[in-house]
C-alpha positions, 0 to 999 in steps of 0.5 A: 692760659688759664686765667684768660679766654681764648680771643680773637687778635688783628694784626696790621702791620706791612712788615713780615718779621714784625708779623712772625714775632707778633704772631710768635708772642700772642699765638700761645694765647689768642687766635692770630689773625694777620695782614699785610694791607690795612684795606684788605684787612678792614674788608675782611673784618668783622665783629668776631675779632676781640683787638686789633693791633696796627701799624701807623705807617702803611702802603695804600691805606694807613693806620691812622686811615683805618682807625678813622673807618673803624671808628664810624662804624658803631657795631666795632666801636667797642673793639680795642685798638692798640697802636704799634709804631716805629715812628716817633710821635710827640704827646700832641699826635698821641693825643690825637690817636687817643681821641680817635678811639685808640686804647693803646699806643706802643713803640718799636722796639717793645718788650714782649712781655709788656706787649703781651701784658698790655694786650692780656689786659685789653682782651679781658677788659673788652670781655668783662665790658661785654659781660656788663653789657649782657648784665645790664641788658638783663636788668633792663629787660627786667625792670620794664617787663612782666616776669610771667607773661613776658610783656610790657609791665605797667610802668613801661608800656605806660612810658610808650603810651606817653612818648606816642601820644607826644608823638602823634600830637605832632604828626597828626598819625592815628593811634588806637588802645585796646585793653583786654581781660580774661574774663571771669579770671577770679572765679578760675583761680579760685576754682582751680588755683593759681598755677592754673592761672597763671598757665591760662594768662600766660597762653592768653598772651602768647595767643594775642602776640601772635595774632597782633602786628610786630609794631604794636605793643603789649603791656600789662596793665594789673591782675589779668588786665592786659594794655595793647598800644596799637600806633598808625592805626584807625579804629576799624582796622583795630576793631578787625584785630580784636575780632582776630584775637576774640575768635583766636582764644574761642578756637583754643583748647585751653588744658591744666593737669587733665582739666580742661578750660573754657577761657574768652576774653573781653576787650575795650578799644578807644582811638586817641582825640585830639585834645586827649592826655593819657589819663582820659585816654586811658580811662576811655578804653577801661570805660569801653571794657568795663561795657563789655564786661557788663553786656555779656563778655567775649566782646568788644566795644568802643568808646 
């Protein structure tokens, strides 16, 4: 099989010899899995299989039945399911198979090479959607993060901000902001070139999402001016991280090319009012940096 990957098929159906002949025709190509009882099999399942091909009419739990349950269950909805029946069925009740997430329907008897040709086709088509899918996570991930460090960019981490502070103006919660920047940044990279600055505003980054929690988010604001939304949160315990992350980066030996580097940060933190949009939030928390910046850096404070 070479223009086909080797996939994973269900087969559901009571009958033994519709089993052996399935199983005869697909074997060379798929791994074949098969079972007698559509609950056992729907126990069984998992998100490994590439299709599934059941019977309708069954003991104990039928096709149909098994399709309902399969269907609620959103990490398998993107498994194709190919019908294979004895019984005849008018365009009404094809319909209806069809709107309960059916890709397929076949009579009995079936040709073999269409039923293979059939499958052949769902198989890949599941395949090259997932392929889309990964691409299009991929694109996402790229349209809302920074290439270099990783984080939130600008755009993304300023539609968070919004949606939070939408948020919290109906939940009444606490949220704080924190921007920070490292400090005398132009002067290192005029002294010691990019490449070196980029290395330092990289391990900045990975130091400070280290030392923050899973729920805040970490954004970058422009230039080596980083943006950390911090939601459920009251000022003193945000004061109690940005502490953390200004002795984290005093402890770090920062070294590029055998030189070493005497990085700090500063930080300026503001928790959301009442009336606040994010415009004035915002310029709150850069006024709180900017008073770091000009009382003596490696510090934090608050507007």
């Amino acid at each position: 099989m070479q223009d086909y990957f080797k996939g994973k098929v269900l087969i559901i159906d009571d009958s033994e010899s519709i089993l052996f002949l399935l199983e005869s025709i697909l074997s060379p190509f798929f791994e074949v899995t098969s079972f007698t009882r559509a609950k056992k099999a729907f126990e069984s399942f998992n998100n490994k299989f590439d299709l599934v091909i059941v019977d309708l009419m069954m003991p104990e739990m039928s096709g149909i039945e098994f399709i309902k349950l399969l269907r609620k269950k959103t990490e398998f909805k993107h498994i194709p399911i190919v019908v294979l029946t004895a019984k005849y069925n008018t365009e009404e009740e094809i319909a209806k198979l069809f709107d309960l997430g059916v890709n397929d329907y076949i009579q009995k008897p079936f040709l073999s090479a269409e039923l293979l040709a059939r499958i052949k086709t769902h198989a890949k088509m599941k395949k090259l959607n997932e392929e889309l899918m990964e691409a299009n996570k991929k694109l996402q991930y790229i349209a809302s993060h920074d290439e270099l460090t990783k984080v939130y960019n600008r755009s993304a981490i300023f539609n968070f901000l919004e949606n939070e502070i939408l948020r919290l103006k109906r939940s009444k919660t606490k949220l704080v902001a924190m921007m920070f920047d490292i400090d005398n940044f132009k002067k290192l990279n005029d002294t010691y070139g990019h490449q070196t600055g980029d290395y330092v505003l990289y391990r900045v980054v990975s130091l400070v999402k280290q030392t923050v929690r899973e729920v805040d988010l970490i954004g970058r604001y422009g230039g080596d001016e980083f943006l950390i939304i911090l939601p459920h949160t009251e000022i003193k315990k945000a004061m109690d991280i940005a502490d953390r992350i200004l002795k984290k980066i005093n402890r770090e030996k920062f070294k590029y090319n055998n030189t070493s580097l005497k990085v700090t940060l500063s930080l300026g933190l503001s928790e959301i009012l009442t009336d606040d949009n994010i415009d004035r939030f915002i310029e709150r928390v850069d006024n709180a940096l900017y008073e770091a910046k000009k009382t003596g850096r490696n510090c934090m404070k608050i507007k």
